[in-house]
Phi, psi and omega in degrees: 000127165317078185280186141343167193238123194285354169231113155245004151276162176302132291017148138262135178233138208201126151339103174260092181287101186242123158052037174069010183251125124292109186232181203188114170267122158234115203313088174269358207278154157194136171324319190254009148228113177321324196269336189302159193176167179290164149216134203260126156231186180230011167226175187280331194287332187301318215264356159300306198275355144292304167304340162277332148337310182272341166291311186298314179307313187293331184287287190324317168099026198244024173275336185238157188280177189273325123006236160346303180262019168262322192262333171299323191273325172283331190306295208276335182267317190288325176274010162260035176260303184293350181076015165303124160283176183286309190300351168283304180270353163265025154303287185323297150333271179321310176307341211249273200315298191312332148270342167047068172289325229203124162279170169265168242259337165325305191284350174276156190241155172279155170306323179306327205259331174280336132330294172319307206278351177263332173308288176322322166292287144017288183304350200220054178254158186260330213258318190260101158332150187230130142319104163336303163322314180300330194276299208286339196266005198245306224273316165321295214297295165332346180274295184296316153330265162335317159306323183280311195222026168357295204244011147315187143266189170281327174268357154291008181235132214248182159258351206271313180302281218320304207312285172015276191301312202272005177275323185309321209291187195245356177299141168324154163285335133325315185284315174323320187296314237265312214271353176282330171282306191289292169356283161313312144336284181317306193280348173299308199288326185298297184316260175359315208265339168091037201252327145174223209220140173084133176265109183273033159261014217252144180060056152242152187248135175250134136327101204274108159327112182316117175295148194246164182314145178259162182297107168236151191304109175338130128002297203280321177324286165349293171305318154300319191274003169273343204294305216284348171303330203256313230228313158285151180266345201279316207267346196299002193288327203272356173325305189299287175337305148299339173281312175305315177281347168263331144319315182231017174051042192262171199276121173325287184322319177279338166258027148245025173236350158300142168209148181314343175299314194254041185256156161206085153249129212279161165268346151236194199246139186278120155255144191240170158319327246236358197093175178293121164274110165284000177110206167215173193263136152244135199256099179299146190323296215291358187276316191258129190324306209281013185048020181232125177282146183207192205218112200241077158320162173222144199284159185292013186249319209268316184310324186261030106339268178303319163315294182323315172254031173311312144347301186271176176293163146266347189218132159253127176308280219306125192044035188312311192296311184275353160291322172300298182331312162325264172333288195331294192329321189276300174327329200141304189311138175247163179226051167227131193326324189255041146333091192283165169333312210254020153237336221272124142310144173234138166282138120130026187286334170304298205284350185270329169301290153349325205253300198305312178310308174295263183025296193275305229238323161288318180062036196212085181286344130348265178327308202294305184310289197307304174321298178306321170096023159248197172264142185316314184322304181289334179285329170300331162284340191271307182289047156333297185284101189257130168269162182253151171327336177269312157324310183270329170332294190292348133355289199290356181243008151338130175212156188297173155260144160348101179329097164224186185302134177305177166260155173309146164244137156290340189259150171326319197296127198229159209285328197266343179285000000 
């Protein structure tokens, strides 16, 4: 705690209550003495008989050597010619050092060799920790970096270069963006470091790509890969799993954290605008990417689904990927280089089937967003492509089949796996 000041001319000197201790400060700072600063004592006298120490000195003028006041005078004479002050121009100075705009002219490096020095700070920064991964993503970009303009200077490198590399690369306008940052990064950390001035990643526009339709899965496809789910013993962990992502449009990521608790299926049906409501999915904060929870009826193809597979898992861990793979492959889909369009899987080809399929028959991108658990914005950018209502109709009358004996499986793999 602070009292009254027991000297209030230059020195200022004062009480300090620190942790129940009397101590005594005495104030040298001022804009118009440079050397000033606290100084701490433990009786009032000391610190009284120090500011005056500093008074007398500063009247006397014998804080500076004669050095100093020589070079102060000579300085001081030369910059009124120009009409300059001495405090102007060592404003001027400081903002420059302080900001480190500009190396002298010895000291500058080619990019490559201010690569190296960025990489290196990055490995030995002390106050933020770096992730490996972050470390490694730094040291590629610094790799591709050096291949472009390796052997510039800093001010040899253009916004004209950046556009170039980024028109050139073949990567998405996501990936364009990422090498627009990690760049921008690089030229960021020189400018900070005073290696020169302006950044030539900086204020460029990536083209944004018409989005194409997404891809989705034939009727008949469908139909198969629910055929082979329901009838092979090797595909059934996946019955569920799949009536729900075609059905109710949930995300892969929400349907391996599904469990029948948060099934509420009903034994008869609600008729809504929306068609017969069967009760609903509930999709929890923790379930879902987007963190927002919400409620997924479920429609009468998905209800007489679930009835059928009441029983079973919706989601089996064990060998999830090579049993889907599987299917699919028994579906149609190739996995060989020379693969065409109309065989290639596209991810996430379930849940876009679903949305294009809902669409048409409903007509309502509102609704269509909410079920999904995205924004109206995206479904309108995504969903372009409207089928007519006859098209999409036989989607909806898909129904399980009829309980009978499975076909032999060759593989080991059982219902219990």
């Amino acid at each position: 705690m602070s009292k009254e000041p027991l000297r209030k001319s230059f020195p200022r000197v004062r009480e300090v209550i620190k942790n129940g201790t009397a101590r005594y400060v005495c104030d040298s700072r001022s804009k118009n003495f440079a050397a000033g600063k606290q100084e701490w004592f433990s009786t009032k006298q000391d610190a009284l008989t120090r500011a005056k120490e500093i008074e007398e000195a500063i009247s006397k003028g014998n804080t500076l050597t004669t050095e100093e006041r020589n070079l102060f005078i000579r300085y001081r004479d030369a910059l009124a010619l120009h009409g300059k002050t001495m405090e102007e121009v060592l404003e001027t100075a400081l903002k420059r050092a302080s900001n480190k705009t500009i190396k002298d002219e010895e000291d500058k490096k080619t990019i490559a060799e201010l690569v190296d020095l960025w990489i290196e700070n990055k490995k030995k920064q002390e106050f933020t920790s770096i992730r490996p991964v972050t470390l490694k993503e730094i040291e590629y970009t610094g790799k591709k970096i050096k291949s472009l303009w390796g052997g510039y200077q800093y001010r040899t490198v253009q916004k004209d270069d950046v556009v170039a590399f980024l028109a050139a690369h073949k990567g998405s306008y996501t990936t364009k963006k990422n090498w627009k940052v990690r760049i921008g990064g690089f030229f960021n950390w020189c400018i900070n470091e005073g290696w020169g001035r302006g950044n030539p990643a900086k204020n460029i526009e990536i083209e944004k790509p018409t989005p194409n339709p997404p891809e989705i899965i034939s009727i008949d496809r469908v139909k198969r890969m629910l055929e082979l789910a329901q009838t092979s013993p090797r595909f059934r962990p996946l019955a569920n799993y799949l009536a729900i992502g075609f059905f109710a449009g949930l995300r892969p990521f929400e349907l391996t954290r599904l469990t029948w608790r948060y099934i509420d299926l009903k034994e008869k049906p609600v008729v809504t605008k929306w068609g017969e409501s069967w009760g609903a999915i509930e999709i929890r904060t923790e379930m879902t990417k987007t963190k927002t929870p919400r409620f997924v009826p479920i429609n009468a193809t998905l209800a007489a689904f679930l009835h059928r597979f009441k029983n079973e898992p919706i989601y089996v861990k064990r060998n999830f990927t090579k049993r889907f793979v599987a299917l699919r492959q028994s579906a149609g889909y190739g996995f060989t280089k020379d693969r065409t369009d109309e065989n290639r899987w596209t991810p996430d080809s379930v849940r876009h089937t679903f949305a294009s399929m809902w669409l048409p028959i409903y007509d309502s991108r509102n609704k269509l967003a909410e079920i999904m658990g995205n924004s109206t914005e995206v479904i309108r950018r995504h969903y372009l492509r409207h089928l007519q209502p006859e098209d999409a109709a036989p989607y909806w009358e898909i129904r399980p089949q009829p309980e009978v004996k499975m076909e032999n499986d060759s593989s080991n793999e059982t219902l219990a796996d």
